[in-house]
PAFI-753388 format. One line per field, with one value per residue (C-alpha): x, y, z. Coordinates in steps of 0.02 Angstrom, whole numbers, always signed. Layout:
c1 = X, ...
c2 = Y, ...
c3 = Z, ...
//
This chain:
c1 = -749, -756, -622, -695, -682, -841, -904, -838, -745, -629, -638, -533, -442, -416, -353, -227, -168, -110, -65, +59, +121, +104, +107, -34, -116, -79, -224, -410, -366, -278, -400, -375, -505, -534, -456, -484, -301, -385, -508, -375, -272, -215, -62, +46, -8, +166, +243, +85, +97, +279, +243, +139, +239, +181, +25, +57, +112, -31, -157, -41, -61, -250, -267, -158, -253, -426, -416, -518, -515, -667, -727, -683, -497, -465, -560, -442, -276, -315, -313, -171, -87, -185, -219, -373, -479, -528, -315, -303, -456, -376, -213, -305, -420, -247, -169, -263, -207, -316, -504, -623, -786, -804, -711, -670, -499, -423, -407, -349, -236, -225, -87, -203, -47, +74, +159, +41, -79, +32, +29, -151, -204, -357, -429, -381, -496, -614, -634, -631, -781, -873, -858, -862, -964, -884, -720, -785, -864, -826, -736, -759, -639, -717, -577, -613, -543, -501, -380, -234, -73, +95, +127, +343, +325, +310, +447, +305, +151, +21, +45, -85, -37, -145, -142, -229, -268, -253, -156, +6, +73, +192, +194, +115, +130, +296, +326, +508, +535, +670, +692, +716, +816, +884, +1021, +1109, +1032, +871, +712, +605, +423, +287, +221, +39, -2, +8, +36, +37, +107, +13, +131, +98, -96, -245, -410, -412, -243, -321, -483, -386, -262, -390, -503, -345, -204, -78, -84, -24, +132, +300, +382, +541, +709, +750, +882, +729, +711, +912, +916, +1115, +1130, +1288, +1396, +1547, +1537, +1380, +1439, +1254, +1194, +1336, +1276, +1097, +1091, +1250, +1210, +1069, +979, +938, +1114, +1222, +1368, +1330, +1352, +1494, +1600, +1557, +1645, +1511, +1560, +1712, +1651, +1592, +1771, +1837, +1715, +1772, +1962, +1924, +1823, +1663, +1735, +1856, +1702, +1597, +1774, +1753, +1561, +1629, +1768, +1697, +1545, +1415, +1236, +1051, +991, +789, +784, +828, +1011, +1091, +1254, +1254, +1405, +1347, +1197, +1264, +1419, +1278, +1178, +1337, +1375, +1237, +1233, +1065, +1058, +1003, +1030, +918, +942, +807, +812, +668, +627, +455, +471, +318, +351, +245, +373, +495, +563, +748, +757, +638, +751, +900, +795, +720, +902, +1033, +954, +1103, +1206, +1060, +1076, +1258, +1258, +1134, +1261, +1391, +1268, +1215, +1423, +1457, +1325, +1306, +1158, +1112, +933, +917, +706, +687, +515, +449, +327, +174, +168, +337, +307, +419, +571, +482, +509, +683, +744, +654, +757, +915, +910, +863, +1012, +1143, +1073, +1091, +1285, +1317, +1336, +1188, +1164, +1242, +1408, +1431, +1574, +1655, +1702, +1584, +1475, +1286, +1162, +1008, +880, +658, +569, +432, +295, +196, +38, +4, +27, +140, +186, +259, +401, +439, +570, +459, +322, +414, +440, +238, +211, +340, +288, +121, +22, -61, +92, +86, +249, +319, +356, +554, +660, +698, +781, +805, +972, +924, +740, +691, +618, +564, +626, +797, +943, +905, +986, +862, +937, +844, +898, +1007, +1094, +1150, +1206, +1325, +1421, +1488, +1605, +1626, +1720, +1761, +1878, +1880, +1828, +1949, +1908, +1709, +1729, +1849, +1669, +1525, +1564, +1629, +1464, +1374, +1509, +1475, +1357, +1157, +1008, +897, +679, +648, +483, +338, +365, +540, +578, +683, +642, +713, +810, +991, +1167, +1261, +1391, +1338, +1364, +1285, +1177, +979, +1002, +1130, +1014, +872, +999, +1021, +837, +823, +812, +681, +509, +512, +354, +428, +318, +411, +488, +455, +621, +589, +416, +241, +365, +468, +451, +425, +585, +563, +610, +757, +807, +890, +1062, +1030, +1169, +1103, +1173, +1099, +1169, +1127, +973, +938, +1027, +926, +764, +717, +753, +827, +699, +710, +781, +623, +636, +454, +431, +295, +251, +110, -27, -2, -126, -42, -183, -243, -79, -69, -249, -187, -32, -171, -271, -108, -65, -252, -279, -96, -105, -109, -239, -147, -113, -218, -106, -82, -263, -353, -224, -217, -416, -418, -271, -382, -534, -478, -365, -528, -611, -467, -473, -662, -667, -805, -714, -614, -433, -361, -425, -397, -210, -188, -288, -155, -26, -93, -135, +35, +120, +41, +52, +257, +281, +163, +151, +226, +323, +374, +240, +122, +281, +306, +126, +133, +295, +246, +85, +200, +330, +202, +117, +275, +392, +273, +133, +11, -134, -115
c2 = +1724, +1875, +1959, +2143, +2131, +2110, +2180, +2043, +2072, +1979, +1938, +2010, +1859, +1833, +2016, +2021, +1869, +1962, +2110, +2006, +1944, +2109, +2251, +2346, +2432, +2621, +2675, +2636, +2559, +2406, +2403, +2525, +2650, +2790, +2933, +3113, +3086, +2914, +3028, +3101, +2977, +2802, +2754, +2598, +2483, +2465, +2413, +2291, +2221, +2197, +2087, +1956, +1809, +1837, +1775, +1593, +1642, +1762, +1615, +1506, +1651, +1652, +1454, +1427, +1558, +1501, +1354, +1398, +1537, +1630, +1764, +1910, +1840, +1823, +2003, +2055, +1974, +2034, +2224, +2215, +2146, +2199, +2028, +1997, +1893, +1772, +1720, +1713, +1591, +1496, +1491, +1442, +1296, +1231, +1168, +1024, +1083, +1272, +1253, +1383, +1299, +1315, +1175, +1142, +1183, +1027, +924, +745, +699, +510, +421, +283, +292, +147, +121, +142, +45, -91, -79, -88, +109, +8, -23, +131, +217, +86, +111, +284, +272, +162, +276, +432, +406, +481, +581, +758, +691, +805, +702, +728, +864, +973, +915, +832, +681, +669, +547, +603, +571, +530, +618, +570, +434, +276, +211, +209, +184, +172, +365, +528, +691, +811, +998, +1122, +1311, +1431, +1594, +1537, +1639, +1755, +1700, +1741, +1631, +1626, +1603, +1659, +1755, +1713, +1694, +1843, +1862, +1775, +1648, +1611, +1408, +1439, +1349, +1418, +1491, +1377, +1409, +1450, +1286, +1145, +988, +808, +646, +480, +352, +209, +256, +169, +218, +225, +313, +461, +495, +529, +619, +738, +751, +808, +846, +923, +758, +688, +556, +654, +618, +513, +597, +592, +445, +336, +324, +303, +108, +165, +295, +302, +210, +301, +230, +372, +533, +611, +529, +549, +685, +635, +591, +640, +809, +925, +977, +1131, +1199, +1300, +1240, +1069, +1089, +1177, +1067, +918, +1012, +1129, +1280, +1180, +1170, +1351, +1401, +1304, +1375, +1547, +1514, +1440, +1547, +1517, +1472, +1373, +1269, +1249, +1150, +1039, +998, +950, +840, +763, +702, +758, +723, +763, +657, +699, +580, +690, +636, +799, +835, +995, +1071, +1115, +1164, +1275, +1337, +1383, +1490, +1577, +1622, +1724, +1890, +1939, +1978, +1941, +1749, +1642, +1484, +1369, +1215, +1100, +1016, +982, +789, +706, +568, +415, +323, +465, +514, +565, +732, +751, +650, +771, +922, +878, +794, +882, +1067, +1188, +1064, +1108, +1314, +1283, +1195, +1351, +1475, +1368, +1338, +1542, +1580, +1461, +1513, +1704, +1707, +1810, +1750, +1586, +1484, +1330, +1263, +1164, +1019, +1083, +927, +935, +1045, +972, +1019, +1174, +1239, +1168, +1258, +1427, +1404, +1356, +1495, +1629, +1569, +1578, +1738, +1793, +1729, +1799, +1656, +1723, +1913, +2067, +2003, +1816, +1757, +1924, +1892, +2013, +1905, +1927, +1789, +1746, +1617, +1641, +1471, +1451, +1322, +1204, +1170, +1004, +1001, +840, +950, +1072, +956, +997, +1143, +1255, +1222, +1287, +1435, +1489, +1427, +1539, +1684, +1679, +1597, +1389, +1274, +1234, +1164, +1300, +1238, +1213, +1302, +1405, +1320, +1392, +1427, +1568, +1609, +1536, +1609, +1793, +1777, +1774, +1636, +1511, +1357, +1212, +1086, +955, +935, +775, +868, +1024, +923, +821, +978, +994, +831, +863, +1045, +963, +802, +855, +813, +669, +591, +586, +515, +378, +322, +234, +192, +295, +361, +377, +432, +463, +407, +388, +391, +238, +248, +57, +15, -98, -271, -253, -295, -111, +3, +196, +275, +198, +267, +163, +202, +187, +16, -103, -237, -216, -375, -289, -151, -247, -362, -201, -195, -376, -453, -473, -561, -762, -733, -570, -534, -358, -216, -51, +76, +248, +278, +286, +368, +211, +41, -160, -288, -463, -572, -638, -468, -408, -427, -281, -145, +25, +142, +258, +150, -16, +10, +112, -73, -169, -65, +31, +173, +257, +383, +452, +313, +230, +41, +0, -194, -295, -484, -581, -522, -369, -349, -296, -235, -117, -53, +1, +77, +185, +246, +277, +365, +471, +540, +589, +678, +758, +815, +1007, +976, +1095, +977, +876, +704, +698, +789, +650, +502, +487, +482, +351, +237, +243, +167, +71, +8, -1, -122, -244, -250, -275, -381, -277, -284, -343, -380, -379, -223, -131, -176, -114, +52, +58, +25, +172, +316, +270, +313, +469, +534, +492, +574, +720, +781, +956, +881, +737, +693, +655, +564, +443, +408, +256, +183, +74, -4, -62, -154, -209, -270, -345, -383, -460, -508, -433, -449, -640
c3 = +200, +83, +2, +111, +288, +389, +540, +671, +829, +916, +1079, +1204, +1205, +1039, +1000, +1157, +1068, +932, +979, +1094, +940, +828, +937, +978, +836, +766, +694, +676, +504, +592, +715, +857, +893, +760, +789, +668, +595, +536, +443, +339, +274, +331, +379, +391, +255, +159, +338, +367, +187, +218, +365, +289, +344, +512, +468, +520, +688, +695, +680, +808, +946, +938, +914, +1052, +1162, +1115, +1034, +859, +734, +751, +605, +693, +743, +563, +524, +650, +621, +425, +464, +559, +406, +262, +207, +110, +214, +93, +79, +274, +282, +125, +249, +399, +337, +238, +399, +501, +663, +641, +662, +597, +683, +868, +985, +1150, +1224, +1246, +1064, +1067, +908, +919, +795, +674, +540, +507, +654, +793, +676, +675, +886, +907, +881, +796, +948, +1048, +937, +933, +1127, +1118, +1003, +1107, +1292, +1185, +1022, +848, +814, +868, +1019, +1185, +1295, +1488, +1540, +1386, +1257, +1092, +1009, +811, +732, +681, +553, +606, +785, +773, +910, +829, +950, +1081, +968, +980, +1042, +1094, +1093, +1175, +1162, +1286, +1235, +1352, +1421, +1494, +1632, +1569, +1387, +1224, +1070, +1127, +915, +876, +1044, +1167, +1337, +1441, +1599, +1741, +1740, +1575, +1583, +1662, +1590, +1497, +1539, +1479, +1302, +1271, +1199, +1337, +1279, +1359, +1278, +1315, +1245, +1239, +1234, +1294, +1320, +1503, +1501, +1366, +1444, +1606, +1532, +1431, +1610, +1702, +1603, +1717, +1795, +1639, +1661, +1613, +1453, +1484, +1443, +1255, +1281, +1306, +1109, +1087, +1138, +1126, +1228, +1302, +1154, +1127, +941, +933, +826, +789, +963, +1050, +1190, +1203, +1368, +1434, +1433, +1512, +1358, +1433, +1488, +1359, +1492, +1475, +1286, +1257, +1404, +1290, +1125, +1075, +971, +932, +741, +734, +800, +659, +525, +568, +561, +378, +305, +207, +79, +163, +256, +105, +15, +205, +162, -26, +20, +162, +35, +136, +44, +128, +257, +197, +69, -95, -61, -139, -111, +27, -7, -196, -125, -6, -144, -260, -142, -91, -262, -297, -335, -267, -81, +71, +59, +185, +293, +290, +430, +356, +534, +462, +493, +450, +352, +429, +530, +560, +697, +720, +700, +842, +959, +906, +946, +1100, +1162, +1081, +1030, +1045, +919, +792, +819, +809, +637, +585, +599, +543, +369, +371, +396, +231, +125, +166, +259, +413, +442, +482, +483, +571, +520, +650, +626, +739, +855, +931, +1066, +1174, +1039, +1025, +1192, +1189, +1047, +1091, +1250, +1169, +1021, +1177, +1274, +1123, +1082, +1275, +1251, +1089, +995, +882, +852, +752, +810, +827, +944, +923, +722, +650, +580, +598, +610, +687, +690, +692, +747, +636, +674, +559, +591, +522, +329, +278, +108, +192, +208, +30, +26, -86, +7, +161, +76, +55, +231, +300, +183, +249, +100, +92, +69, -100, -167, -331, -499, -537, -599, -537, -397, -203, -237, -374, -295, -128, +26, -17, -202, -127, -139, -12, +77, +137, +250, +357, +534, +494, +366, +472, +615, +513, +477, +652, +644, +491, +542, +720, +661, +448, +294, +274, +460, +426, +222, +298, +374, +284, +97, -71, -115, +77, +201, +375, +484, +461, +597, +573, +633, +683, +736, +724, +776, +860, +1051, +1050, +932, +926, +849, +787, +707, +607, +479, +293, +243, +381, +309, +363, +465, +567, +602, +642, +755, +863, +894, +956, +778, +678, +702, +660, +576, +454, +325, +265, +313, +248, +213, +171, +249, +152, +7, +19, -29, +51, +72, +81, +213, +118, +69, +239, +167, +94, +120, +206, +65, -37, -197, -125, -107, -264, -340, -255, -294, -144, -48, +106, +115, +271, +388, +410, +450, +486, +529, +496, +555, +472, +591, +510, +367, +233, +110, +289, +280, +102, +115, +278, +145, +16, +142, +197, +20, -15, +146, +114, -58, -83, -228, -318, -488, -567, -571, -370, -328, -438, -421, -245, -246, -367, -290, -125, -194, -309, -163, -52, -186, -186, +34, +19, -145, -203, -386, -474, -427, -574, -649, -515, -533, -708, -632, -511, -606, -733, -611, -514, -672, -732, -517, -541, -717, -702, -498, -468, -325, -238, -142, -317, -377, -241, -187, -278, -218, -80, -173, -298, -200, -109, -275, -365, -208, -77, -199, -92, -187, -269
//
């Protein structure tokens, strides 16, 4: 692409696809017919400029119509924003889910990362090889398979998702637009991207599924990856299942909007000092403590502030925030406001990972319906305070999990992560002060608010209080997702999921950012300190298990392969490391050198990636190769 626009249309298609999204055009300069006004000046490109971030949901409308990004849909999705078209191809070809080369319809994203690998996803792409040829390869139906990263259903691995282009009947894009009309709890209209789920996958299973997909199996009900559903121990958990994730009735009979009440009889101020004393800290990994987060963005000067729900889950192994989306939405756009209330924000983003359309439609249903109610808007609950929410989707970029990163990918531009300082809290989203808060985070806040500060810190330990959502999967008899208070052992955990494997070999916390246990390690306690003491991590909540018909050295070369496919490229340390970690990790699997060697080279570009990466994805790339090297003795 060239930095002038060319002379390539769109198809019809492709522009009602945007001007869905965008409104038809003005004037010949964004791409309506030429008109003698046109001849005289041109109109409109401060207001265009000013609307860059709709770029991303720009290229979702026409790759959810059509299925690829042709020339002239870029030419034409450029004018209508005044983007250079060499920065909206940089944009497009940034995300793995966009194509730019001609492909069929239907695309086939089949899980090969660490859990489904673990449950055979080997072989499910073997087969698919053998009745289909290569990745690429047009399946019957006219769909196309590729591998794919972590889909967020590793309690069913090995898992498909596949995702159908088209028109939908009375839908766009359907990208941050609610529901209109009819009764108050009514389901939503079906987005433009279809999608089926074929979990757990097999070859027979896909290849009918891709042939006829709206004979696809239905997905079972989110309390099908709670294995404690129905435990009135649950806090985070406690509704999935018992109510209709759908209703806004169902919600609020079963204490919804109890918390936002609260917030507004205390003031922002009042439910920041809650977040504090209650000792809430970030559920994404980072562990930062929210309620200086949030007390610094409210302090600002500079104005608007922003809300930013990082729902961009994509950490190999991770799931939970997709279960509490697709079960429990409304308890999500209620922790929003409460979060845009405390910190003085009126615009709320929830970035959505790009293969969750199932939470998709659920929470452009549930933000339509509190909108329809008034529980979002220019005048929530009747207290005067504005707030509203825009769903933003991914579109399959693991960075973009990192809050800068967010930030670029929301604004319209590839999601590189920013250099720090200055922090989100001084210069965010838009340059302004901005809050970041995963989905685990947020939802905390409500029984926090609902029962007080001093009911949820009497839970968990001193330094992790409350309640945290555990991934198990791999080699369990019931894995899903679990809540336990701060403080359980790993064995307990694992006892919940039918106990670990006599033949253990490890299990991986954290995800591929995370590190190995040992076998006699399960006594470790599930804390953010403990396992800091006992040289690990949290991460996350992943709990990946592994028995020894697992091969280990596969499963470090899959992380390997993650991180290089993942890295922005943007510095040198992460662009470069991950490379070099992968073969050197690929000469140790196939003993093509030597073992040693290629240890110390480990060892040496592991370092530089964790002292020198811009972000945190250079800085923990190494983390599981080296437990894996000095706990489990992988290589010896």
């Amino acid at each position: 692409m060239d930095l002038r626009y060319t002379d390539a249309k769109p198809s019809d298609d492709e522009r009602a696809a945007v001007d869905e999204l965008l409104g038809p055009p003005e004037s010949g300069w964004e791409g309506a017919g030429r008109s003698v006004t046109d001849l005289r000046w041109a109109r409109g490109g401060a207001a265009a400029r000013d609307r860059r971030d709709l770029l991303l949901p720009a290229l979702h409308a026409v790759n959810d119509r059509v299925g690829w990004l042709s020339e002239g849909a870029l030419d034409y999705i450029c004018r209508r924003l005044t983007v250079p078209p060499a920065e909206a191809y940089g944009v497009a070809t940034f995300y793995a889910m966009f194509s730019v080369k001609p492909r069929p319809a239907k695309v086939l994203y089949v899980c090969t990362d660490l859990a489904c690998a673990a449950e055979g996803s080997g072989a499910v792409c073997a087969g698919l090889e053998e009745r289909l040829a290569a990745p690429g390869s047009s399946a019957p139906g006219g769909g196309v398979w590729q591998p794919s990263p972590c889909l967020g259903l590793c309690e069913r691995a090995p898992a498909a998702l596949l995702l159908r282009a088209g028109a939908a009947p009375g839908a766009g894009s359907g990208e941050g637009v609610p529901a209109r009309g009819g009764a108050a709890d009514r389901r939503p209209a079906a987005v433009g991207t279809r999608a089926a789920v074929v979990a757990p996958a097999t070859v027979d299973g896909l290849l009918a599924t891709v042939a006829a997909p709206e004979r696809a199996a239905l997905e079972p009900p989110a309390t099908a990856a709670v294995p404690q559903a129905g435990d009135p121990g649950l806090v985070l958990l406690r509704r999935i299942g018992v109510v209709d994730p759908y209703s806004l009735d169902d919600y609020r009979a079963a204490g919804g909007y109890t918390a936002l009440r609260r917030a507004f009889a205390l003031g922002p101020a009042g439910v920041v000092r809650e977040v504090l004393d209650a000792g809430l800290v970030g559920r994404g990994g980072a562990a930062f403590p929210t309620g200086r987060k949030w007390e610094a963005t409210a302090r600002q000067p500079d104005h608007p502030h922003y809300l930013v729900c990082n729902a961009d889950e994509s950490e190999p192994g991770t799931f939970k925030d997709r279960v509490l989306m697709e079960g429990d939405p409304y308890a999500l756009v209620e922790a929003m406001t409460v979060a845009g209330y405390a910190t003085g924000a009126h615009r709320g983003y929830l970035y959505l990972r790009g293969e969750y359309p199932r939470a998709y439609e659920r929470l452009t249903h549930a933000v339509a319906q509190a909108r329809l109610r008034g529980l979002l808007g220019p005048d929530v609950l009747g207290h005067g305070h504005a707030f509203d929410i825009e769903i933003r989707r991914g579109a399959g970029a693991y960075i973009c999990g990192e809050e800068t990163a967010i930030f670029n990918s929301i604004e319209g531009r590839r999601g590189e992560p920013r250099s720090k300082p200055p922090f989100p809290v001084e210069k965010g989203l838009f340059g302004k002060p901005t809050a970041v808060n995963n989905v685990e985070t947020l939802v905390n806040v409500l029984p926090i608010l609902t029962h007080g500060a001093a009911a949820y810190a009497r839970t968990g330990t001193e330094s992790s209080t409350g309640t945290k959502l555990f991934c198990v999967s791999g080699r369990v008899d019931r894995p899903g997702v679990y809540e336990l208070p701060f403080g359980a052992r790993l064995r307990d955990l694992l006892g919940l999921a039918g106990g670990p494997p006599p033949n253990l070999r490890a299990v991986l916390l954290g995800g591929a950012a995370g590190g190995f246990v040992r076998p006699d390690e399960l006594d470790i306690p599930l804390t953010f300190e403990g396992t800091r003491a006992a040289g690990a991590t949290l991460g996350s909540g992943v709990v990946l298990v592994l028995d020894d018909t697992v091969e280990l050295p596969a499963v470090l070369l899959r992380i390997a392969e993650f991180f290089r496919d993942e890295s922005c490229g943007q510095c040198v340390p992460c662009r470069v490391g991950t490379v070099r970690q992968e073969e050197a990790l690929h000469r140790i699997k196939d003993r093509t050198g030597a073992a040693a060697g290629d240890i110390a080279l480990l060892r040496e570009v592991g370092g530089a990636m964790r002292d020198a990466s811009i972000c945190g994805l250079g800085q923990t790339a190494w983390n599981a190769v080296e437990s894996a090297i000095d706990r489990l003795g992988a290589f010896e």
